[in-house]
C-alpha positions, 0 to 999 in steps of 0.5 A: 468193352467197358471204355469204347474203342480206341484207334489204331495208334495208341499207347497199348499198340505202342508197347505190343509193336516194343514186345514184339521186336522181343517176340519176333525180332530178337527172340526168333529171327536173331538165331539167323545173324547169330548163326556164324557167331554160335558156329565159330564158339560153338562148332557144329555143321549148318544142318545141327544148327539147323535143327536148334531152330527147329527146336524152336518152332517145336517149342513155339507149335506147342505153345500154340497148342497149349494156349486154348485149354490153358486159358479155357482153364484159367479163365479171366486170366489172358492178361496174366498169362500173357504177363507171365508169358512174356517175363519168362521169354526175356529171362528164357533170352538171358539164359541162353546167352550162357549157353555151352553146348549143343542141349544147352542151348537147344532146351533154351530155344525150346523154352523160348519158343513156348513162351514167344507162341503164346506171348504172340497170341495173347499180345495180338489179342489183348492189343486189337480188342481195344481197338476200332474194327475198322483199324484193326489191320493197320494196328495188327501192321503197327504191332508186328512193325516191331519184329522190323524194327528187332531186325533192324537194330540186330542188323546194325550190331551184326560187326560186334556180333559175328566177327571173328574177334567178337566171339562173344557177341552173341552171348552179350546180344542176347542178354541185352534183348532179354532185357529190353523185352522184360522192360518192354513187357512191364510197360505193356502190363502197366497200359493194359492194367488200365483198360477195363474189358467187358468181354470175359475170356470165358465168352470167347473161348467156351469149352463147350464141345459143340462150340469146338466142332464148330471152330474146326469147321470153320478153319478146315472148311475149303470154303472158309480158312482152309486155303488161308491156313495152307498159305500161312503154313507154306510162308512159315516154311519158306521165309524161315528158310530164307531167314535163317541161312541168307547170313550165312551165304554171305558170310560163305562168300566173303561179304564183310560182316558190316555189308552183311548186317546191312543187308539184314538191318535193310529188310528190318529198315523197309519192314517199317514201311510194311507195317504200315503199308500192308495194314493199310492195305487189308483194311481197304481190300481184305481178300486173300489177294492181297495178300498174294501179291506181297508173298509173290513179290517176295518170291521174285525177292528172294530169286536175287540170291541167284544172281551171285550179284550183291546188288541185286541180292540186297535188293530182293531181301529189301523187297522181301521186307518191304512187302512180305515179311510182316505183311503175311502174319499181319493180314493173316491176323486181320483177315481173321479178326475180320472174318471170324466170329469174335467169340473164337477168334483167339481160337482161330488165331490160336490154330493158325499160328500152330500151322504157321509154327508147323511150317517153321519146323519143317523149314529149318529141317528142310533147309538145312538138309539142302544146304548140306547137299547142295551148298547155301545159295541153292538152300537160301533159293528153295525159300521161293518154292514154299513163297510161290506156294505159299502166294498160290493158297492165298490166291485160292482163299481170295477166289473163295471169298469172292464165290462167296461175296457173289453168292451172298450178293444173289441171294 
């Protein structure tokens, strides 16, 4: 790299952490707080509403799979991609807040979708490409501090967006997060502009066939990735689950709007705290374990919805954004920045966030139907199934790593 490494705090993590309160924050997690506003103007049952979010994740899993023959194809252009990648989520943003009906907004989220998967990526990458090796997990937690951060400033808004007297308050929220996120990415573009990589795309992402064989050996191998990409795909399906119809349930139960956006500007508020907590804590104990405990903290997090008592209930949603709401993407990312070979490692994060994708599109299918059947707060429950399995693969790719570790120690 042409000016050496920087440390985790920097004006280019700065600007990625800003992007992703757009990419992760508003662009995706919104559509959850909004839900109540979309129905009441739009109509709908929760199950069509539903399959608009897994519109969304059909979108984001084909832009992940997109992403390596298209920057294979246009190489020395990730920059570019990523520039335009993340000016037309902000217009795509904007779009949608003019939507009228059901295909209308569904195409909108589609599009959206796209561009966030591979804005996610590509900002993820260019961001920890500068950055010592050493710090990467702690700059992966302060990037993906920014989705917290999206959460929590939509939680403070949440009585001008999902009261009955706002009808519109959706529609304005959305135009206003589209633009801070094309703001947001022209800073980014003017930090990264200056920075001079030595490394060409063409190096880390070959074309070459065997090269390729060899990626996929690497993740689909039990003794590799493979139980790391099955915890990521369990947490995309659960915690989007959760995300996606905990408002609803409270609003279903005559919680006040303002104590509802409190509830979801809470697990924003302590996913500050994540970022910097689970960055620090995979650079100092990267292992699959980590990572379980924060996914089985969040499995008992989400269990305080059973309770039927508020109290109880913020508390777990506060613990899941404490402890397992950015930490298992963040440590997924370091984890293989640390452990993949640097000339895939976009590949590999690339393939990873198609199976954390994977998992959004069922979630939302899933729970929706659950909802239909069995009413909310048993949809907003089944989040913790796909959570305790979610915690289970990662406690699997932790023992592998120390099978591994041992063997290597005794040759």
């Amino acid at each position: 790299m042409g000016l050496g490494y920087k440390s985790a705090f920097n004006w280019i993590t700065l600007w990625s952490s800003l992007l992703f309160a757009l990419i992760l924050g508003f662009s995706r997690l919104s559509y959850g707080l909004f839900l109540p506003g979309i129905q009441t103007e739009i109509g709908g049952s929760y199950g069509q509403l539903g399959m608009l979010g897994t519109v969304n994740f059909i979108g984001y899993l084909v832009g992940t799979l997109c992403l390596p023959p298209l920057i294979s194809r246009l190489q020395h252009r990730k920059n570019v991609i990523n520039r335009i990648s993340c000016l037309l989520l902000g217009l795509g943003m904007i779009g949608s807040a003019f939507s009228d009906h059901f295909i209308q907004l569904g195409l909108w989220r589609f599009m959206i979708g796209f561009f966030s998967a591979l804005a996610t990526v590509l900002v993820l990458s260019i961001a920890t490409d500068v950055v010592q090796p050493a710090e990467r997990g702690m700059a992966s937690g302060l990037i993906w501090l920014g989705g917290s951060v999206g959460i929590l400033v939509t939680g403070l808004f949440a009585p001008y967006i999902i009261e009955p007297a706002h009808l519109e308050g959706w529609r304005y929220a959305w135009m206003s997060m589209g633009v801070f996120g094309i703001l947001a990415a022209l800073g980014f573009e003017l930090v990264t502009r200056k920075e001079i990589f030595g490394r060409s795309i063409s190096t880390q992402l070959e074309s070459n066939l065997q090269e390729q064989v060899n990626v996929y050996r690497l993740l689909f191998s039990p003794n590799k990735f493979l139980f790391l990409l099955g915890s990521y795909f369990f947490f995309g399906w659960g915690y989007i689950i959760y995300f996606t119809f905990l408002i609803p349930y409270l609003v279903n139960n005559g919680i006040p709007s303002k104590y509802a956006g409190l509830i979801w500007s809470g697990i924003g508020f302590a996913g500050l705290f994540n970022g910097w907590i689970g960055g620090r804590a995979i650079d100092r104990w990267p292992s699959g374990y980590t990572l379980a405990l924060g996914l089985a903290l969040g499995t008992i997090g989400v269990l305080g919805v059973t309770t039927n008592h508020i109290l109880l209930t913020s508390l777990g949603a506060v613990m899941i954004g404490l402890v397992s709401f950015i930490t298992p993407p963040l440590m997924t990312t370091a984890l293989l920045r640390r452990y993949a070979p640097h000339s895939v490692y976009t590949v590999c994060l690339s393939v990873a966030t198609a199976f954390f994708a994977a998992g959004q599109i069922i979630g939302p299918i899933v729970g929706g139907w659950v909802v239909e059947r069995y009413g909310l707060k048993f949809g907003v429950t089944s989040s913790s199934i796909f959570m305790a399995l979610s915690a289970m693969f990662a406690c699997l790719y932790g023992r592998k790593q120390r099978v591994l570790e041992n063997f290597k120690k005794n040759i």
